[in-house]
C-alpha positions, -999 to +999 in steps of 0.1 A: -210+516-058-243+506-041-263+481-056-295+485-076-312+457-053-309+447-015-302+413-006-324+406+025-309+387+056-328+357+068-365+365+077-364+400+063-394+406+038-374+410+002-386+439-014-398+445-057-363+442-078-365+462-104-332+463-131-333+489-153-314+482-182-307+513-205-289+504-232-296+482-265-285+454-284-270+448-320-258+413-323-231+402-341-200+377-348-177+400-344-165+396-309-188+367-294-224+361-284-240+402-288-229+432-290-246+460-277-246+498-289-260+526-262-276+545-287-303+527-305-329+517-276-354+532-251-350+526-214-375+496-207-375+477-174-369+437-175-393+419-149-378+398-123-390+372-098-381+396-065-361+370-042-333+378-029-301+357-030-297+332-003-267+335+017-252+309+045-262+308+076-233+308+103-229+275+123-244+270+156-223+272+187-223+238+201-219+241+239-190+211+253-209+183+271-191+173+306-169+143+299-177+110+308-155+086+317-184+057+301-195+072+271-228+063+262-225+047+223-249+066+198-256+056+163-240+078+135-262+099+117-281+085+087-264+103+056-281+131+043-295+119+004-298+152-003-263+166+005-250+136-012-274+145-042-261+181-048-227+167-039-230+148-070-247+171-089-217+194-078-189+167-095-210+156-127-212+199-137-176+203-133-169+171-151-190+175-180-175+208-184-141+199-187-151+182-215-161+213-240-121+225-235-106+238-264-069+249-266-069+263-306-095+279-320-101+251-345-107+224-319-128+251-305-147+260-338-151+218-339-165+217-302-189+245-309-202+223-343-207+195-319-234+214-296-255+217-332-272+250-325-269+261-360-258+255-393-233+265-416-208+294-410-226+306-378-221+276-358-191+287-349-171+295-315-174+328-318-213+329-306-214+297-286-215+314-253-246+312-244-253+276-268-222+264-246-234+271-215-267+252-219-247+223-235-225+218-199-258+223-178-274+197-201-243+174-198-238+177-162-276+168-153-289+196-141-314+203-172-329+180-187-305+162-213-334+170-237-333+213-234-324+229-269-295+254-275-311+270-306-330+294-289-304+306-270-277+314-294-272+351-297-300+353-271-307+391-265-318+396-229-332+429-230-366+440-230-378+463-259-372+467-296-364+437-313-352+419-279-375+386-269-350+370-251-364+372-214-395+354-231-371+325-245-358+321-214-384+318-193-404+294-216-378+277-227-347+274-203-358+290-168-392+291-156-396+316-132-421+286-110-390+270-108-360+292-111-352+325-092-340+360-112-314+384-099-305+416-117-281+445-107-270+472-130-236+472-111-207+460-128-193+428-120-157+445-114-176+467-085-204+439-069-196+423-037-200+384-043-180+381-011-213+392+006-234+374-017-213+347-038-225+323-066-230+287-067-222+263-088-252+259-114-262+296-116-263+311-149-251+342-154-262+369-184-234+395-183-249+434-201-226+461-214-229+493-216-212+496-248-182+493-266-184+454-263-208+425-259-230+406-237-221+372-228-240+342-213-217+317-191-227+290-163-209+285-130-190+252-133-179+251-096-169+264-066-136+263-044-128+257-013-113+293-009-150+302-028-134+305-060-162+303-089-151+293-119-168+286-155-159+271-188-167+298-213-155+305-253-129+337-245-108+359-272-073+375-254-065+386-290-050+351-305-084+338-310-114+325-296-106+295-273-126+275-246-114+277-213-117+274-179-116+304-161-120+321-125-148+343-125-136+357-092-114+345-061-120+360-028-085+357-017-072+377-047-091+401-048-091+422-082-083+396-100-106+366-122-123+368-156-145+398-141-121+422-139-106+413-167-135+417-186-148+451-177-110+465-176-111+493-200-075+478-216-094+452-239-103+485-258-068+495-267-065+459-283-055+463-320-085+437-321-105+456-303-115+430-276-144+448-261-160+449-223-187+430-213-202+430-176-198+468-167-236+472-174-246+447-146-255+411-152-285+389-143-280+359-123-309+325-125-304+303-102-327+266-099-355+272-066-340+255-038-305+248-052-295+213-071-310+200-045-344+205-062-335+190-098-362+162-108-350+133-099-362+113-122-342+132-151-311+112-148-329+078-154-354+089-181-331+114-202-308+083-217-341+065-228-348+095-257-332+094-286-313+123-298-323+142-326-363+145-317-378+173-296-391+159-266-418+183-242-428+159-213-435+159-174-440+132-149-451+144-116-470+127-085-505+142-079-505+168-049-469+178-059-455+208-068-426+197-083-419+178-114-403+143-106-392+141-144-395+175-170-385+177-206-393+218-223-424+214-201-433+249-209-421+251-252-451+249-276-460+218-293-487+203-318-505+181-290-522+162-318-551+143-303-540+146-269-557+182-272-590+164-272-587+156-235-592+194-227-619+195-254-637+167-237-635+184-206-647+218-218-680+201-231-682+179-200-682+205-178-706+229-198-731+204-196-727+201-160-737+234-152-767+230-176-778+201-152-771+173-173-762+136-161-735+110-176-769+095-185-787+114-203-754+119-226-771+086-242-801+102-248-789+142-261-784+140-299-758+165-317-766+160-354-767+126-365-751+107-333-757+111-293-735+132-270-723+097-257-715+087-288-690+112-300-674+114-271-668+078-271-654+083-306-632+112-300-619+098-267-617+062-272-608+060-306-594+095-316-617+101-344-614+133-358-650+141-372-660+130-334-636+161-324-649+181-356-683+181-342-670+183-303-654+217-315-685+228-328-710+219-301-686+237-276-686+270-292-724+263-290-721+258-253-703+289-251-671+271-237-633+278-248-602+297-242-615+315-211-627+283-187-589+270-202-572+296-189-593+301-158-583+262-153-546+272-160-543+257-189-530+291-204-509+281-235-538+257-251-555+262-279-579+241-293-580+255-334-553+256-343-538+229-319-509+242-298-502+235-258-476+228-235-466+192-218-476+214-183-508+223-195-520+186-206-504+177-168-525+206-154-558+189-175-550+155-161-548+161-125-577+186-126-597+161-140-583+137-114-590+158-088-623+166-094-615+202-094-628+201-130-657+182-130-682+167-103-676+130-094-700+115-120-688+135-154-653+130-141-657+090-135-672+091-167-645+109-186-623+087-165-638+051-181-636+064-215-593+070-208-597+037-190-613+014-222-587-006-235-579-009-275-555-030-297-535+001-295-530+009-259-505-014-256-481+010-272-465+041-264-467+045-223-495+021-219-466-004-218-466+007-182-494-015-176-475-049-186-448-035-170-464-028-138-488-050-128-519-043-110-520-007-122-543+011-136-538+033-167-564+061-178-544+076-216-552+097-245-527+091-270-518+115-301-501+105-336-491+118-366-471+098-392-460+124-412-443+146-402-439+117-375-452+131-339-459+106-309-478+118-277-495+100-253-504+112-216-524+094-192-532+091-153-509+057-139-522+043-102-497+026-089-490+007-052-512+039-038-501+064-060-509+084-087-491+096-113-496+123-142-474+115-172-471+132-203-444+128-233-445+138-270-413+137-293-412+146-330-381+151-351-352+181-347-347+197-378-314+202-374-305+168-364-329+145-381-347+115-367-379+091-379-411+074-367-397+040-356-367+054-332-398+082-313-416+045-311-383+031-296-376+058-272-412+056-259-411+023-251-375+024-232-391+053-213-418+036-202-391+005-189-373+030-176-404+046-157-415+014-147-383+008-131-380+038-109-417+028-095-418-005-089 
């Protein structure tokens, strides 16, 4: 059967890919992760980043030199960090894996309790797929320790009716800025990943057509015969158990979890087993291989505690990759880190209108200069100051539209909601001056830069920690329910840095006020640590 998409050779121009998925979604415990009916939905069409998936190029022919009876002595090459990175990356996966194996389905019923994507009787192994597969991506460092597995439990990735899970993914597992989508409406039996084979790290969504279920899995590793395997909760009619299966094996061919799983013989089951792949599947796979996971991740992820929520990035200014990330693109209460963008909304209205850092002393709003709220709302997190900022910025005629223009697409001022890449996109415009001209922008800049009995908290340890730099925060806090932010622009030894981290208490696990303080502070040692 031919493929819905074309995977393009080196240098060929890859073309629109377009899966249409046809057929709907009913989820249920029956049978593991969701079920899917063919009767119940409309034809939508799922967008997909259109790349096509890389392939290996063939080795070079190396032409013999003439021997020499002197050789000349040359140096050995310099190990590639890189190779040795992914090589690592490659080990920790399959490692961390092997550790979710469950031979009964009681030990696997006790592994699937231990991800904590649920309570109660649906925590279960029945529906881990997809919670399980996050789990070994988290544990083998190639997402951020931090990433939930609520969202993704029973995660229906279909477009249209009551399906949102292409959403959830993107904003909360996958961005598409940073991770590549495949789909194919081919079965997995008929696909040729001979021609195109997976990797260890891709994640796989698996559709049915119907009679079955869809099932969510990761790629623990490859062989040397190109083998791929995964670790995946699996029911062969004695009960669900974790395993470690072969997906496919080049040098068997027709045989692996694949075929097993679209053979029409799991229907004749007295427990009714159910098919899962013969709709196609949709493959994510990280930009640029493991090669491109932050780097920072495996230092920072140990110094925040479990049981909080944690959104964050750390990146170097000019880059376009995050050197740490933590659900950089999940919505959070900012607190008063959201009056950063505020102050650069009114900043930069009263630019245009010609006015000066100077005359911000001398322009009254009610009962108090322009200088002086801002000075109050920036310096010392007042929140009339920001009550009255709010206002004079809908007077200006400033808002959601210069935000999203900006990029800042997911903030929103009233109520307060943003992302931890939004308040990273804020900082380094404002750095960069693309934001404001040089004199509102120093002048935003030396309010973040004044120094009060509280900056010595949170991340502005970094500036005990590190000395000679310079640290320009906006910090955020609620006691109750506790939620920490603080986000700030670090030079450092000729660099700059944009930093931003807020944490505040899972539900499901539980944590306090006094261990989000903690874990900010051993960040920041750790942080300090990777840039000395």
């Amino acid at each position: 059967m031919k493929p819905v998409f074309t995977l393009a050779r080196p240098g060929v121009h890859t073309k629109l890919l377009r899966g249409l998925l046809f057929f709907p979604i009913i989820l249920t415990l029956l049978w593991g992760c969701a079920r899917a009916n063919a009767q119940s939905q409309d034809p939508t069409s799922i967008p997909v980043t259109p790349t096509a998936l890389p392939t290996a190029a063939a080795p070079s022919p190396i032409a013999p030199s003439p021997t020499s009876p002197s050789p000349t002595p040359t140096a050995a090459p310099a190990p590639d960090a890189s190779a040795e990175r992914v090589a690592a990356l490659q080990e920790s996966l399959y490692r961390a894996s092997l550790e979710y194996l469950a031979d009964t389905t009681a030990e696997a019923n006790a592994v699937a309790k231990s991800i904590k994507f649920n309570r109660g009787a649906y925590e279960n192994v029945r529906n881990v797929c997809g919670p399980l597969s996050i789990a070994i991506m988290r544990s083998g460092g190639i997402l951020p320790a931090t990433t939930s597995v609520r969202n993704i439990w029973l995660l229906c990735a279909r477009e249209g009716g009551k399906c949102n899970g292409m959403s959830v993914l993107q904003r909360e597992y996958f961005p598409p800025s940073e991770f590549d989508y495949f789909q194919t409406t081919q079965s997995v039996r008929d696909y040729d990943f001979n021609a195109h084979p997976l990797q260890a790290g891709d994640w796989l969504y698996l559709y049915v057509k119907q009679n079955g279920f869809d099932h969510m899995l990761v790629v623990t590793r490859v062989d040397e015969n190109g083998a791929a395997y995964t670790v995946t909760n699996l029911n062969r009619g004695e009960g669900f158990k974790i395993t470690e299966e072969v997906l496919y094996d080049p040098t068997k061919p027709g045989t692996g979890l694949f075929f097993e799983l679209t053979d029409p013989v799991r229907l004749a089951y007295v427990k009714y087993l159910g098919l899962s792949g013969d709709g196609g599947f949709m493959l994510v796979r990280r930009k640029g291989g493991l090669a491109a996971v932050p780097q920072f991740n495996h230092a920072l992820d140990p110094a925040l505690a479990e049981g909080a929520i944690w959104n964050g990035i750390v990146k170097e200014v000019g880059s376009s990759a995050p050197a740490f990330e933590s659900n950089p693109y999940s919505l959070f209460h900012p607190a008063c880190m959201v009056k950063l963008p505020l102050a650069l909304l009114v900043l930069h209205a009263l630019e245009n209108r010609g006015i000066s850092p100077a005359d911000l002393k001398n322009l009254s709003f009610g009962t108090k200069t322009l200088d002086q709220w801002l000075t109050e709302m920036v310096v010392y997190s007042d929140e009339d100051a920001a009550a009255a900022m709010l206002v004079y910025a809908d007077n200006l005629k400033v808002g959601s539209a210069t935000l999203r223009d900006w990029g800042l697409p997911d903030t929103s001022l009233n109520p307060r909601q943003t992302t931890a890449m939004d308040l990273a996109r804020a900082l380094e415009g404002l750095y960069t001056g693309e934001f404001l001209g040089q004199p509102m922008r120093d002048y935003l800049l030396g309010l973040m830069a004044v120094r009060t009995p509280n900056d010595s908290r949170y991340l502005g340890l970094l500036s005990e920690f590190l000395p000679g730099a310079v640290y320009y925060n906006k910090r955020g806090t609620i006691f109750y329910p506790p939620n920490i932010g603080d986000m700030g622009i670090l030079e450092y030894k000729g660099k700059t840095w944009i930093l931003v981290l807020s944490g505040r208490p899972d539900d499901l696990v539980g944590s306090n006020f006094n261990i989000l303080d903690n874990s900010f502070s051993n960040f920041a040692k750790a942080l300090a640590d990777l840039l000395r």
